[in-house]
N, C-alpha and C positions, 0 to 999 in steps of 0.2 A: 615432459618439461612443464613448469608451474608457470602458466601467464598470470598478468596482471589483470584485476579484473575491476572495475571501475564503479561503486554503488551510485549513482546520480542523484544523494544526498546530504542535506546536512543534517537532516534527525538519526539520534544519536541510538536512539529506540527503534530506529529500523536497518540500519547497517548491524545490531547486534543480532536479532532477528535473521538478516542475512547470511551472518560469518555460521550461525549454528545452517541454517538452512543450506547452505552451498560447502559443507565442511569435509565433504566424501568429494569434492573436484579436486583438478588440478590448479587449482588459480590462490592466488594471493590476493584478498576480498582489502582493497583500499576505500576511501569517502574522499568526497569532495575536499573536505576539512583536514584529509591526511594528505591531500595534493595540494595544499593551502589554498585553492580555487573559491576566489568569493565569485563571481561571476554567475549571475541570477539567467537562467535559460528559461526563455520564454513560457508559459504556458497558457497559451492563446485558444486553441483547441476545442469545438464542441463536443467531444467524448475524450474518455479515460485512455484509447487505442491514440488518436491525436495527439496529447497531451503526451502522454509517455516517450514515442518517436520522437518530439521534438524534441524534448531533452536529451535522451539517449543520443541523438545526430547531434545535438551541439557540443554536448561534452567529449564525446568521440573524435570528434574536430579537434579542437582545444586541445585534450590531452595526449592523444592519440594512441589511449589505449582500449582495449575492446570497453564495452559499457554498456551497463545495466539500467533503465530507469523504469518503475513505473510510477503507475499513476491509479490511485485509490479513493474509494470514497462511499458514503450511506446514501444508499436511495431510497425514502420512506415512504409507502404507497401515499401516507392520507397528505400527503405535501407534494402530492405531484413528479416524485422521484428526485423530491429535493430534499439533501443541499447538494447529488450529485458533485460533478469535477468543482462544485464549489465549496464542497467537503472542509479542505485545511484553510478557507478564506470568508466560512460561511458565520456574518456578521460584521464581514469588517475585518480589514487588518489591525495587528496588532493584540487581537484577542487571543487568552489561553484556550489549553483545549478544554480546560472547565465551564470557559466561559461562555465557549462553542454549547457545550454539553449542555449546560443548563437553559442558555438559549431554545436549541431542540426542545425540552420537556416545557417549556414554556407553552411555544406551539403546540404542544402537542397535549396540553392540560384538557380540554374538550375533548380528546379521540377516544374512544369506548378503545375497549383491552380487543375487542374482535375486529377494528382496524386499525391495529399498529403495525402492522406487517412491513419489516424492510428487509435489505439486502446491502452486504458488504461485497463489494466489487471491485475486481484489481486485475489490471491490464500490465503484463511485463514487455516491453521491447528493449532488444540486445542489439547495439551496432559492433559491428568489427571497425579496427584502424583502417580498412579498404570500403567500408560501405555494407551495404546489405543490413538487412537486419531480421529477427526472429522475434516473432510476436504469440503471447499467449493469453489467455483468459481465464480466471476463478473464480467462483463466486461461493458466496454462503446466504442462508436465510434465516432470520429470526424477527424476532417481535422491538418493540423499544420499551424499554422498562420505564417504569411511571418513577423512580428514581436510582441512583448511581450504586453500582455494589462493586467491588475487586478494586487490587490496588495493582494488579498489572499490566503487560500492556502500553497502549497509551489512544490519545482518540477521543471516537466515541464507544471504545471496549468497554467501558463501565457500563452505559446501557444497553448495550446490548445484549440481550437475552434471548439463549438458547435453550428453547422449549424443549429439546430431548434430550439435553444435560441437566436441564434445571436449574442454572447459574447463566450467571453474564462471559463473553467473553475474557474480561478483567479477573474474572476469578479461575481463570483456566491457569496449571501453568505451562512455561512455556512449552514443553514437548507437546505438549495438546490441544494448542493451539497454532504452532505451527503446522502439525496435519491434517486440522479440520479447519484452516483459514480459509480466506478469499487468496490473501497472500502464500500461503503454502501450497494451496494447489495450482496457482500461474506461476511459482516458483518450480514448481516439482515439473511440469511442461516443460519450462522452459528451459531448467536443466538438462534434459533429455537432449533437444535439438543444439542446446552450446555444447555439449560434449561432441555430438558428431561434427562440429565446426572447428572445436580444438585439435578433434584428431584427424581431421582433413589437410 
């Protein structure tokens, strides 16, 4: 039996990402924006594990269908593991994510090539319509590029640069960057434990 399955967003670039990534379940991969839900869930949270349950528990509520949220973001060593959970907000509301981007390489015009070092981090939590929930973790590492290369994606994929491909995340496509994500592998986790929850 195919359940409904709830993305706990409105980026349009990460629900397509998911429909390929959860495409071997049983579920029918819905958005917030297909449930016509403007309803902004908090994210208050000092980690990405925080941030993600609270949304996943509110939409869950609300809609009352099982639900997906997580919660992602770059932590770059020479900034202190910032802009972390403040990732999609880092600058200011209202900013693109160009403007995000460019912002970063700003900061980070002084950092020598030998400490650029970050990391793409992404925390999935699943609520069921009863409660509970299933949490997982992925991450990746790469460097920050000293400027923007690939046109896919979306973020800060552009600079991000993966030393043992050679190219930026932006320039991957999507099959190969869904398997070597932050988000592909707390996706693939996560998959694992909602199937045994479906078939319970």
């Amino acid at each position: 039996m195919r359940r409904t399955l709830l993305i706990a967003t409105h980026n349009a670039g990460k629900v397509a990402e998911y429909r390929q990534l959860l495409a071997d379940l049983p579920v029918e991969v819905t958005s917030l924006s297909d449930q016509g839900i403007s309803f902004e869930a908090p994210e208050t949270g000092d980690s990405f594990a925080a941030n993600a349950c609270q949304k996943a528990t509110a939409y869950a509520a609300l809609s009352g269908l099982w639900t997906w949220a997580d919660d992602s973001g770059l932590e770059v060593d020479a900034l202190g593991k910032m802009p972390g959970v403040l990732s999609a907000r880092y600058g200011g509301n209202g900013l693109s994510d160009r403007d995000r981007t460019l912002r970063l390489l700003k900061e980070m015009e002084d950092v020598p090539d030998e400490s650029r070092g970050a990391r793409f981090r992404c925390v999935v939590c699943i609520v069921g319509p009863q409660g509970g929930n299933i949490v997982t973790v992925g991450f990746v590492e790469g460097v920050i590029a000293r400027q923007p290369a690939g046109e896919h994606g979306f973020g800060y994929d552009p600079v991000f640069w993966l030393p043992k491909l050679d190219m930026t995340m932006a320039q991957l496509p999507a099959s190969v960057k869904n398997r070597i994500s932050h988000r592909g592998m707390a996706a693939r986790a996560a998959k694992v434990e909602l199937s045994k929850q479906l078939d319970s």
